[in-house]
C-alpha positions in Angstrom: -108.1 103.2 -147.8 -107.1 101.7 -150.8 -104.9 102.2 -153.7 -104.0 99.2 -155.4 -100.5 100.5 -155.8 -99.0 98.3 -153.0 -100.5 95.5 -155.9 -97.2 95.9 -157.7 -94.9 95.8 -155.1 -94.9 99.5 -154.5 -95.2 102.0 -152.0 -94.8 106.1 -151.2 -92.9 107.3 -148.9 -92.5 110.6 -146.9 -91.9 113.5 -150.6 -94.1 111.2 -152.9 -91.0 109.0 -153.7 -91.6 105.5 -154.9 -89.6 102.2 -153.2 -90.0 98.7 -153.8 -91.8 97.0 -150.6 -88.5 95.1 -150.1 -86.8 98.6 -149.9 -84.4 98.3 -146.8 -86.0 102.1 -145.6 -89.7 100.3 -145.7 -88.3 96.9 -144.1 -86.5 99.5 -141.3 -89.8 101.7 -140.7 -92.2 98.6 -140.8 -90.4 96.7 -138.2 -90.6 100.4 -136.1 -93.8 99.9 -137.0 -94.3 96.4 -136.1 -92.8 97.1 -132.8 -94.7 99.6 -132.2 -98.3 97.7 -132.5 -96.5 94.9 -129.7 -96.0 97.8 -127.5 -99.5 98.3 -127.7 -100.3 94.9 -127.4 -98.1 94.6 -124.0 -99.7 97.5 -122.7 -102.9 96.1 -123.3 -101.9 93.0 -120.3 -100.3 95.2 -118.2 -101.8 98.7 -118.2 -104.0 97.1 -114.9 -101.2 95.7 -113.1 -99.9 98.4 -110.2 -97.0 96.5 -110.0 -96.3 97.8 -113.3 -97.6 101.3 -113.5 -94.3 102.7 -113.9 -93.5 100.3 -116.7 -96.9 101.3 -118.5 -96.2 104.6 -118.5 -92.6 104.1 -119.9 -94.2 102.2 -122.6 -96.7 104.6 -123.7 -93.7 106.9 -123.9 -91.8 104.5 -126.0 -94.3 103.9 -128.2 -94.9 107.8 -129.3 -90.8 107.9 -129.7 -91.1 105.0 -131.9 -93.8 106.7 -134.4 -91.2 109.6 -134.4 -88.3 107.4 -135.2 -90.1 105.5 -138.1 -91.2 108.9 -139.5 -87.6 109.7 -139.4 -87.0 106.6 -141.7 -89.9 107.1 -143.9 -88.0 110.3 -145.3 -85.0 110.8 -147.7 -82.5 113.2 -145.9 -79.8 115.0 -147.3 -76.8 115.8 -145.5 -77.9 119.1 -145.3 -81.3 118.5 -143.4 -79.7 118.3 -139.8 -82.4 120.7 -138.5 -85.2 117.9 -139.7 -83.9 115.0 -137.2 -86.6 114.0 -135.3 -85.3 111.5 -133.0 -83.4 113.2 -130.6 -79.7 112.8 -128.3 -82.5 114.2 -125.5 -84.7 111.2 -126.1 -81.5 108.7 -125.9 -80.7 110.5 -122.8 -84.0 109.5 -121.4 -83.6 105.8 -122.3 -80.2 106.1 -120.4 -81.4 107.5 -117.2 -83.7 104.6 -116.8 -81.7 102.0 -118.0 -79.3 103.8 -115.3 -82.3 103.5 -112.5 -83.7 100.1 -113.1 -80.0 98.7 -113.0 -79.7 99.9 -110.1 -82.3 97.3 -108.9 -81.0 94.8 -110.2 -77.9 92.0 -109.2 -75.5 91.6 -111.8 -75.8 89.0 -114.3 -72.7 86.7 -114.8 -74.3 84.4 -117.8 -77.3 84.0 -120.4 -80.4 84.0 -119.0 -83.4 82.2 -121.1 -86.3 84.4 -122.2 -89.4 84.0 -120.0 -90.7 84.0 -116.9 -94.0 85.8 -116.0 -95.9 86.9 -119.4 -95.3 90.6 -118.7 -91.0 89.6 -118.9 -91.9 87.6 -122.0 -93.3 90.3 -123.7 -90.3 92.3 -122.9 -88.2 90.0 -124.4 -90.4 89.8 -127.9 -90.2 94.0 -127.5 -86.6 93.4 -127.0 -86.1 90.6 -130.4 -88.0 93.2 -132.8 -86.0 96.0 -131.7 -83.0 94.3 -132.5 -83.9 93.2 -136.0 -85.4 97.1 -136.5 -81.6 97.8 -135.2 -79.9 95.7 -137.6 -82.9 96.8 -140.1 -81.1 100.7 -139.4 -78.2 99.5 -139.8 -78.5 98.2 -143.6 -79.9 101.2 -144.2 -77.2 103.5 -142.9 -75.0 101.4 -145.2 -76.2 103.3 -148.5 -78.2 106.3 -147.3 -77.7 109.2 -145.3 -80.3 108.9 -142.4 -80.8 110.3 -138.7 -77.6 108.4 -136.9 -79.6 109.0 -133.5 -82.4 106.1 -134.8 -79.9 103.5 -134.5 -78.2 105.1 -130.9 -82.4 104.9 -129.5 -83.1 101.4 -131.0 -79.7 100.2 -129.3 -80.8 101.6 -126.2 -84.2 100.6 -126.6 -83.6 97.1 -126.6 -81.0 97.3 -123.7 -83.8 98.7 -121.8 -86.2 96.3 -122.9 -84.5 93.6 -121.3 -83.6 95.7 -118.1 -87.3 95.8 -117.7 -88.1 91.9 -118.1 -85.8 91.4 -115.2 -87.5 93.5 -113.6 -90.9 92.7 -113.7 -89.7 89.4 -112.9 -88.5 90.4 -109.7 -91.1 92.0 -108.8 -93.6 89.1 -109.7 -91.3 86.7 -107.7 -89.8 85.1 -110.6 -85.8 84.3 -110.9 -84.4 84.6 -113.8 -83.4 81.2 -115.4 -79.8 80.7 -116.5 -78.7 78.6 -119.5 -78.2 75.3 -118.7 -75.1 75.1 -121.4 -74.2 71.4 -119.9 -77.7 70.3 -121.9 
């Protein structure tokens, strides 16, 4: 579909109200966006693995939360329009409780690790990066309008989780994690 009105540096949002493309609400619910489409692009190399059926299924999951939480951005709210949250303190909950579980699994970690390992991990850790620019994205936003407080709580969870589960699948694919060398 086209419009030609994105030609001018334009676009609608959620009511029929107009914002600039370089509006911080269409930078926050395009990267939601954007991390949404590498969600589905992770899923797409590991969906077959068993080793990673659980991690699959927890990404599907993800992904549907995130097309909630962008349409919570997309909107103007007024302080009055509690009952119209979308994002939910039952959804963070859920992020919790695995974060929580997969922890469990887990040693401790007493420095930096580097980003990497199997491809899977790596793609956790990309999920992990645009997460925390749509975080800081929420932020900026929060700064001058009155939005859903529970889509920055998700994305900080989100991205916690995110590199909960590149540990691991490296674990499970026999891969250590590799600690900054910080004498280089």
């Amino acid at each position: 579909m086209t419009t030609k009105f994105g030609d001018k540096g334009k676009t609608y949002i959620v009511g029929g109200f107009v914002l600039s493309k370089h509006h911080p609400r269409v930078k926050a619910y395009g990267t939601a966006d954007e991390l949404a489409s590498f969600i589905g692009y992770t899923l797409s190399k590991i969906s077959k693995d068993e080793d990673l059926k659980d991690i699959a299924s927890i990404l599907k999951k993800i992904q549907n939360h995130i097309f909630i939480l962008a349409g919570d951005l997309a909107r103007l709210m007024k302080p009055s329009d509690a009952e119209k949250k979308r994002v939910s303190s039952k959804m963070i909950d859920w992020l919790e409780e695995l974060e929580e579980k997969y922890l469990a699994e887990l040693e401790p970690l007493e420095d930096f690790i580097l980003p990497g390992g199997s491809e899977p991990a790596s793609l956790m850790h990309i999920l992990r990066t645009v997460a925390r620019r749509c975080e800081r994205e929420i932020v900026e936003l929060m700064s001058f309008e009155n939005i859903n407080e529970n889509c920055l709580i998700y994305m900080n969870r989100l991205s916690d989780l995110f590199f909960i589960l590149a540990r691991i699948i490296n674990k499970r694919k026999g891969i250590k994690d590799e600690i900054v060398n910080w004498e280089e």
